[in-house]
Each structure stands twice: as C-alpha cells, then as structure tokens.
MARBA-712205 format. One record per residue (C-alpha): residue in one letter; x, y, z. Coordinates in steps of 0.25 Angstrom, whole numbers, padded with zeros to 4 digits, always signed. Layout:
BEGIN
aXYZ;...
//
This chain:
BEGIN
x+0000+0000+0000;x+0006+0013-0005;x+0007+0024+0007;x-0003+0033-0001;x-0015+0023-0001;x-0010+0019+0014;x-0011+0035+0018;x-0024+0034+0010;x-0032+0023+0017;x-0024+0029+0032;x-0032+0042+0029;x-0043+0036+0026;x-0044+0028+0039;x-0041+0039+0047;x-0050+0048+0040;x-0063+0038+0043;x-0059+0035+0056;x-0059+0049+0061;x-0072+0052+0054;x-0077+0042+0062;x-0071+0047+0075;x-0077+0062+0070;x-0089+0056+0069;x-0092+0052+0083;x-0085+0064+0087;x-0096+0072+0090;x-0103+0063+0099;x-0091+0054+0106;x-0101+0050+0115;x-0109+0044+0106;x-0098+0035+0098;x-0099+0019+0102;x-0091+0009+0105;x-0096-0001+0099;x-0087-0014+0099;x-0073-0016+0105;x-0065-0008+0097;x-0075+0006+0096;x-0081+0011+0085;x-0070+0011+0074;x-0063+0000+0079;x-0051+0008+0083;x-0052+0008+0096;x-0052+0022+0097;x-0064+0031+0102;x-0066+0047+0101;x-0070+0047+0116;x-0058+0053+0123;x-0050+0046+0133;x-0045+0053+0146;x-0029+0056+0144;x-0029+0056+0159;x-0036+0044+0168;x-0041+0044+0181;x-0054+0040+0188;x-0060+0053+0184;x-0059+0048+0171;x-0071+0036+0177;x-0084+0040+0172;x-0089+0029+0177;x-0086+0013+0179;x-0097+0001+0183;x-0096-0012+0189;x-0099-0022+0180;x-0104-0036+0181;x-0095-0044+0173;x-0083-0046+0168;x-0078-0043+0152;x-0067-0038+0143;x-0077-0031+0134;x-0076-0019+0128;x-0088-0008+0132;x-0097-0005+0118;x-0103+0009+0120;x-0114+0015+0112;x-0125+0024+0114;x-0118+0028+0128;x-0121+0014+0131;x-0108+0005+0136;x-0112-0010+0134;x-0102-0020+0141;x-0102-0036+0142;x-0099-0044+0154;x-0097-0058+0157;x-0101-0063+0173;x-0104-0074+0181;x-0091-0087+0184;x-0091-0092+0172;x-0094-0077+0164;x-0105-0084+0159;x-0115-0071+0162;x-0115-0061+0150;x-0119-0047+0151;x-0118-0036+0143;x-0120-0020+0151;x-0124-0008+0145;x-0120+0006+0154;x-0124+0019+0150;x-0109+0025+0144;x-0112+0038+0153;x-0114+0033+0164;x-0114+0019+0166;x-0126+0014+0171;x-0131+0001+0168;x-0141+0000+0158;x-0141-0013+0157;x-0136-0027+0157;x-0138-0040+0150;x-0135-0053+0154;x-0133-0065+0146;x-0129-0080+0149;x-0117-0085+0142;x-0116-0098+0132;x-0106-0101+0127;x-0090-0103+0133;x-0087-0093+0144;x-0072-0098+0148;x-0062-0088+0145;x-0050-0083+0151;x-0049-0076+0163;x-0044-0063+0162;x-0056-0063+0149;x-0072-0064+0150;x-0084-0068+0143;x-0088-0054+0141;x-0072-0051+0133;x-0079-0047+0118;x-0083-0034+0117;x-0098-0032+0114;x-0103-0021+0101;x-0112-0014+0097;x-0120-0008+0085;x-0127+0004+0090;x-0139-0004+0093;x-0136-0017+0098;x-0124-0022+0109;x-0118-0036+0103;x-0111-0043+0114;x-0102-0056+0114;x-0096-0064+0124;x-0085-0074+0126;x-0095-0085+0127;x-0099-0081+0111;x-0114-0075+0118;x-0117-0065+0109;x-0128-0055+0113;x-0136-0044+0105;x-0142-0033+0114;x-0149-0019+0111;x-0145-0008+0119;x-0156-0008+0129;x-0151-0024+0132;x-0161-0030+0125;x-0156-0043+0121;x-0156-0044+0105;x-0150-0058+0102;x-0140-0067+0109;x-0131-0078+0103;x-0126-0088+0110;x-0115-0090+0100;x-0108-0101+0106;x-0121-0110+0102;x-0120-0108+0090;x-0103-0112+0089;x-0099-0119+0099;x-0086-0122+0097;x-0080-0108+0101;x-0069-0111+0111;x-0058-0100+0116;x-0054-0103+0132;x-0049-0088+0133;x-0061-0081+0130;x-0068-0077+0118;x-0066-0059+0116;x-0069-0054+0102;x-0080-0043+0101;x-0091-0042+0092;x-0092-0031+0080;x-0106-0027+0075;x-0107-0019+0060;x-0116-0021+0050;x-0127-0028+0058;x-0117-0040+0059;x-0111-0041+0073;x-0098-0049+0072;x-0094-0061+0082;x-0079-0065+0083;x-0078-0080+0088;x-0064-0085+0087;x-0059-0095+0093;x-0052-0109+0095;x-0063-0116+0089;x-0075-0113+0083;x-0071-0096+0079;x-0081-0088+0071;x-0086-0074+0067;x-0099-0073+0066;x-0108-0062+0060;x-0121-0060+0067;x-0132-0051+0063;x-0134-0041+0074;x-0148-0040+0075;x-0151-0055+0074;x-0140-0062+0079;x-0138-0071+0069;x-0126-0075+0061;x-0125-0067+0049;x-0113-0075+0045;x-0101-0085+0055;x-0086-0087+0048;x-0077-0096+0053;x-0064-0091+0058;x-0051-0095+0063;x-0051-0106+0074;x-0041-0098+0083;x-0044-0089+0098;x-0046-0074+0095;x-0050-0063+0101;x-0049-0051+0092;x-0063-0044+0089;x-0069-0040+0075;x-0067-0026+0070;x-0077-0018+0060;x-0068-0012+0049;x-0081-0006+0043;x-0095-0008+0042;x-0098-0023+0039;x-0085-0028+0038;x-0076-0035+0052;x-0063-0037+0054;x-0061-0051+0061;x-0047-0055+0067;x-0039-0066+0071;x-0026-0073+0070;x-0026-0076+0056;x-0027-0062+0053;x-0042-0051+0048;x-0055-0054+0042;x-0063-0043+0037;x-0076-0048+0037;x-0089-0043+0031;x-0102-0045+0041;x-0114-0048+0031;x-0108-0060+0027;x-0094-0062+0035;x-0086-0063+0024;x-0071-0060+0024;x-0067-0046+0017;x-0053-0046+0019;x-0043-0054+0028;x-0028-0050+0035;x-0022-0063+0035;x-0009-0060+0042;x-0014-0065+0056;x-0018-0055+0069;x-0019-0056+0083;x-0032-0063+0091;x-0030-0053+0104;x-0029-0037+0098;x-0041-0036+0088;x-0037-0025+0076;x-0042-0011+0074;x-0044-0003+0064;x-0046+0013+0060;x-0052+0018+0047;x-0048+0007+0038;x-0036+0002+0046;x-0035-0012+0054;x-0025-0013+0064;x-0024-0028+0065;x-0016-0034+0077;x-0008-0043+0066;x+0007-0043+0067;x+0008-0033+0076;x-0004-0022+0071;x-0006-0023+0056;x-0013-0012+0050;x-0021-0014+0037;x-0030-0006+0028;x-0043-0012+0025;x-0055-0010+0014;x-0066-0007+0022;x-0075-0015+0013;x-0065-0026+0013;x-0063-0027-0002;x-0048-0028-0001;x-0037-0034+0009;x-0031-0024+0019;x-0019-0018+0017;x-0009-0017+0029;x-0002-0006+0032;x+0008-0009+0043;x+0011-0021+0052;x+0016-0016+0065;x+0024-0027+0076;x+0025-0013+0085;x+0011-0012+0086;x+0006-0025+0089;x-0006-0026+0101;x-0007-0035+0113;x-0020-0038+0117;x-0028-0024+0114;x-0033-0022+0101;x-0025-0009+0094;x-0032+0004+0093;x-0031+0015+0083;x-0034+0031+0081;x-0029+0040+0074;x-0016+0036+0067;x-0013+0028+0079;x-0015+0014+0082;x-0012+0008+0095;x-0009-0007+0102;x-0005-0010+0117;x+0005-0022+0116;x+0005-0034+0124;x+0017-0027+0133;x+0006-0016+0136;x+0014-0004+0125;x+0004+0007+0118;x+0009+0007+0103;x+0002+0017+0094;x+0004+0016+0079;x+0006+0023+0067;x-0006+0018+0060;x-0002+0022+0045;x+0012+0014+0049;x+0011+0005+0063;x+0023+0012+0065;x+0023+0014+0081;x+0022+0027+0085;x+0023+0025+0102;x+0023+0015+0111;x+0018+0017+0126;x+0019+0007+0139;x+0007+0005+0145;x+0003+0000+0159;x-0006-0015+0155;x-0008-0026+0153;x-0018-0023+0141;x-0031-0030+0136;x-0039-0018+0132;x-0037-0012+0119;x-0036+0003+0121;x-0044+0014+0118;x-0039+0027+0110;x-0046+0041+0108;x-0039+0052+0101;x-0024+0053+0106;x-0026+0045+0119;x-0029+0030+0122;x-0033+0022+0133;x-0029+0008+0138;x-0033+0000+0150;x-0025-0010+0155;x-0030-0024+0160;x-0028-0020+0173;x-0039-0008+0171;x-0026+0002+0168;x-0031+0013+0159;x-0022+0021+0154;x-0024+0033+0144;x-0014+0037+0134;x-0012+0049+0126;x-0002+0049+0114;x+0001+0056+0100;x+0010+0050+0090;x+0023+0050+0096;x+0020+0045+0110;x+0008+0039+0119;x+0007+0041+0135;x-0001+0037+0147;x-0007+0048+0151;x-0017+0041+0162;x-0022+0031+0168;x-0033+0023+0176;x-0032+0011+0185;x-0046+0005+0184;x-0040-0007+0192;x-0047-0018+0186;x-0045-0029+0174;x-0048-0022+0161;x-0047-0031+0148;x-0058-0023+0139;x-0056-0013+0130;x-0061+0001+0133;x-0074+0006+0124;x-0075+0023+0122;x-0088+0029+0119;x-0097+0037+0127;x-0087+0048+0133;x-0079+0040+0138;x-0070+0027+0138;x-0076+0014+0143;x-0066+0003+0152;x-0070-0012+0157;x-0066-0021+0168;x-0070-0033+0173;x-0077-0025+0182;x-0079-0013+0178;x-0083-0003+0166;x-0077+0011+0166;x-0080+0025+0158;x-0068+0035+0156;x-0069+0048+0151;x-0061+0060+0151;x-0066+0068+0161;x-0059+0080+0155;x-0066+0079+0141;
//
C-alpha cells in the first residue's frame, strides 16, 4: 500500500470517528454504552475522566448482590448489570439502577441451566450484556441467554446449553454479546462443541449457527459496521455478515484468545503478533490491508484501546504503551501499579485504568510522555472493565458498583 492511499484511508477513519464523537457531543449524557467495548468499539467515550482522584470523585457506589466480571451497559441514563449468586453461582440476575442516581429500579432473576464450573477468580456472570436502544440481551457462563425490555419484562430466554450440549471449558465461558441489525450475536467457543450463532433479536430464534474452531476462547465480537461482526480466535479474524452468517473477509495469521481487537474508523487493532493494524472494507468486498505489525505493543489480558491518533495496551508486566497509529511506532511507555484484568477506558488526553485490586489510576498524557496524575483505592477485586455514559465513568467489583465523575466539570 502506497503511503498516499495509506494517508487516505487514516483521514478517513479519523474523520468518521470524530463526527461520531461531535455527534454526541451536545448531549454527552445521553450517549450509550451499549456492549463491552462502548459505542464505536474503541473503547474511548466523550464523557470526561477526572485527572485528579479522590472520593470526592464518588458519585455514588451500591451494594450488589452477586458477583461478576461484566461490564456495566448504559443507555437511557439506565445502567443495566448482571450477576451470578448462590454456592454454585447457579442464580442469574440482571439489575438496572437509575445512572444519576443509583436506585434500583429493578431486578430479575433467573435459574441457571447449563454448566456453572469456572475458575475462581471468574463467574458465571463474566460476558458483558448489550443492548440495542430498546431491549437489554444478556448472556451467562452457563450459555443462559435472556431477552428483556427495559422495564424487565421478560421477552424470550434461551437456554442455549439444551439445544448444544456439548460446550465444555473448565475455566469459564467470557465472551460478550454484539447486537446490530436485529441480529444479536453469541460467541461460544470452546474445547468441544464451539459456535456462533446469529439470533433474531426479537424472537429469539436462530437466524443462522456456523461451526467454529474447536479451541477455548475468550475474546468478544466486534461491530465493524452496520451488519457486519468481526469474530476472533487463534486462527486469526472472520468478518462475518448477520442476515446469513457468511464469511466477508478473513486474517489468517492467528491472534490472541484473551485481548479482543478494537477498531477506529475503518482500523482494527488486532492482538495478532503483537498488535497488527489492518484497514478494512466496511462492506467487506475486499481482504484487509495491514498496515503495521508492532511486537512493542503487544497486550496482556485487556483489550487495546484507541483515540485520536493513539492506540493504547497494558502488557502482561502492567506497562502503558501508547502508539502511533499510522506506524505502531511506540510513542511512551508508563509503569503502572497492577496487576491488570480491565481494559481501560480513554477520553480525550486522559485514561483511566483499574487494577485487579480496585487500584484506579488516571493518566494524562500528550504525544511524548504519559503520567499518573491520580488515583483511588476502592479496596476491592476488580476484573471488569469500566463502562462511561451518563456524566460519568462506571467501575464493578465483586461487591460493588461505582460512578465517577469530575467534580470540577
């Protein structure tokens, strides 16, 4: 690829992802979260995160009656959650609290019927739930999939475990759902029986099953535009459309089954041999073209994040890289205090990372240099990923949900 069509296709990205961003701009309060990555699946949010932490940065936090690694999914000023209970995490609930602040409004609660073993340190309630504006789509460890409106009338439920049962993964199944085009999109991958299927979002029913890779993995999907979902695993990317789950486009040279990619504009960040960044047709008429393969940039266990002209990773020996993103050329590199399960969250020039012990830490950086310039000890385990929307910037324990805001803004 010559450097003029590369500048080409970086302008473009950057140009649609900003007038995304000035879109919602007006009205940051009313922009979702509404899947584990946010609303471009960049991991980065217009809603502004405190340079400076302390508990007066604490909105407000609630008790909460179960455990989980999910990711909070706000919209409507709305935070729906999901949690798993009871000695064998065999109680599945899914909360919604009012985003300003954080009454319950209500809960439901479901029984589990499929596999509940998983690792300890994970839980039933690890993939993060999504939503399309109208409905909230949950999944569980146990492959219990509920539909519900926002009021918490129950819709449909699929006990998807029934229908394939030979889905086996002693650690714990993570990946979260994707909604788009009326299709929501289940990632089931495992030692034995792994699939992706599409399932029609008001009905519940199959719109289309492809067999996959028979292999543990626990990246999530990815929307890389309207109808079409990136799916992920060791053998590399599928780019998949959802009327009929056939494959668009494929990246063949293996990636991770931890990280899960990101993308801005019409760039994926793949966690493949380091981070591999590829430009991709967003109707999928044509393979993706990579544009740089970075060893320096390579992610431990959360998922890279992107703005700007930035992308970021935390490695396995808990270090901040931020990135060039037209060369992966490193740009700094910053110690933090971990260990790290959470992918971070990044608004503007500042980014906020929480460690598992319930460390958070807010960084500020430009192009040359990034530094801590505070932090919050919430003192408690912290494996999801924070969620922004609402004012404010969402956290999850074990125990405990959290909203931060800037009390100077």
């Amino acid at each position: 690829m010559t450097s003029k069509i590369y500048e080409m296709i970086r302008l473009l990205s950057v140009a649609v992802f900003m007038i995304l961003i000035a879109g919602a701009g007006d009205a940051q309060s009313e922009q979702p979260w509404p899947s584990f990555q946010g609303p471009h699946g960049s991991g980065a949010t217009t809603e502004k995160i405190p340079r400076s932490l302390s508990e007066e940065n604490i909105v407000w936090e609630k008790e909460l009656p179960g455990r989980g690694l999910s990711t909070p999914v706000i919209h409507s000023n709305k935070v729906f959650l999901t949690c798993s209970s009871g000695p064998e995490q065999n109680r599945l609930r899914v909360l919604c609290l009012d985003a300003i602040d954080g009454q319950l409004l209500w809960e439901r609660q479901f029984w589990a019927t499929g596999r509940t073993v998983c690792h300890e340190k994970t839980s039933v309630a690890a993939p993060t739930p999504c939503t399309d504006g109208r409905r909230i789509y949950a999944i569980f460890s146990s492959n219990d999939l509920v539909c519900l409106d926002f009021e918490g009338n129950l819709i449909w439920l699929r006990g998807i475990t029934a229908d394939y049962p030979n889905v086996s993964n002693s650690l714990g199944m993570s990946s979260s759902l994707v909604v788009t085009n009326g299709v929501v999109v289940a990632q089931v991958e495992n030692d034995s029986e792994s699939y992706v299927i599409g399932i029609d979002a008001t009905t519940g029913m199959n719109v289309w099953k492809i067999g996959r890779e028979k292999a543990a993995n626990w990246t999530s999907p990815l929307i890389l535009n309207p109808g079409v979902v990136e799916l992920q695993s060791k053998s590399g990317i599928d780019a998949i459309n959802v009327s009929d789950g056939n494959v668009l486009w494929q990246y063949d040279a293996g990636a991770s089954t931890i990280p899960s990619s990101c993308r801005m504009g019409n760039i994926l960040f793949v966690p493949s041999k380091g981070l591999t960044a590829l430009a991709y047709d967003p109707k999928g008429q044509k393979r993706p073209e990579q544009l740089w393969q970075s060893s320096r940039l390579s992610p431990g266990t959360p998922s890279p994040v992107v703005n700007g002209e930035t992308v970021f990773t935390i490695s396995r020996g808990d270090v901040l890289t931020a990135g060039n993103i037209e060369s992966g050329d490193r740009r700094w590199q910053l110690r933090l205090k971990g260990p790290f399960s959470a992918t971070p969250v990044v608004s503007g020039n500042t980014l906020l990372a929480v460690s598992e012990t319930g460390f958070v830490q807010s960084i500020h950086f430009d192009d040359e240099q990034g530094e801590v310039t505070g932090s919050l000890n919430l003192e408690d385990q912290v494996l999801a990923s924070p969620a922004a929307a609402s004012g404010g910037i969402f956290l999850r324990s074990n125990s405990r949900l959290w909203k931060l805001a800037d009390v100077n803004q």
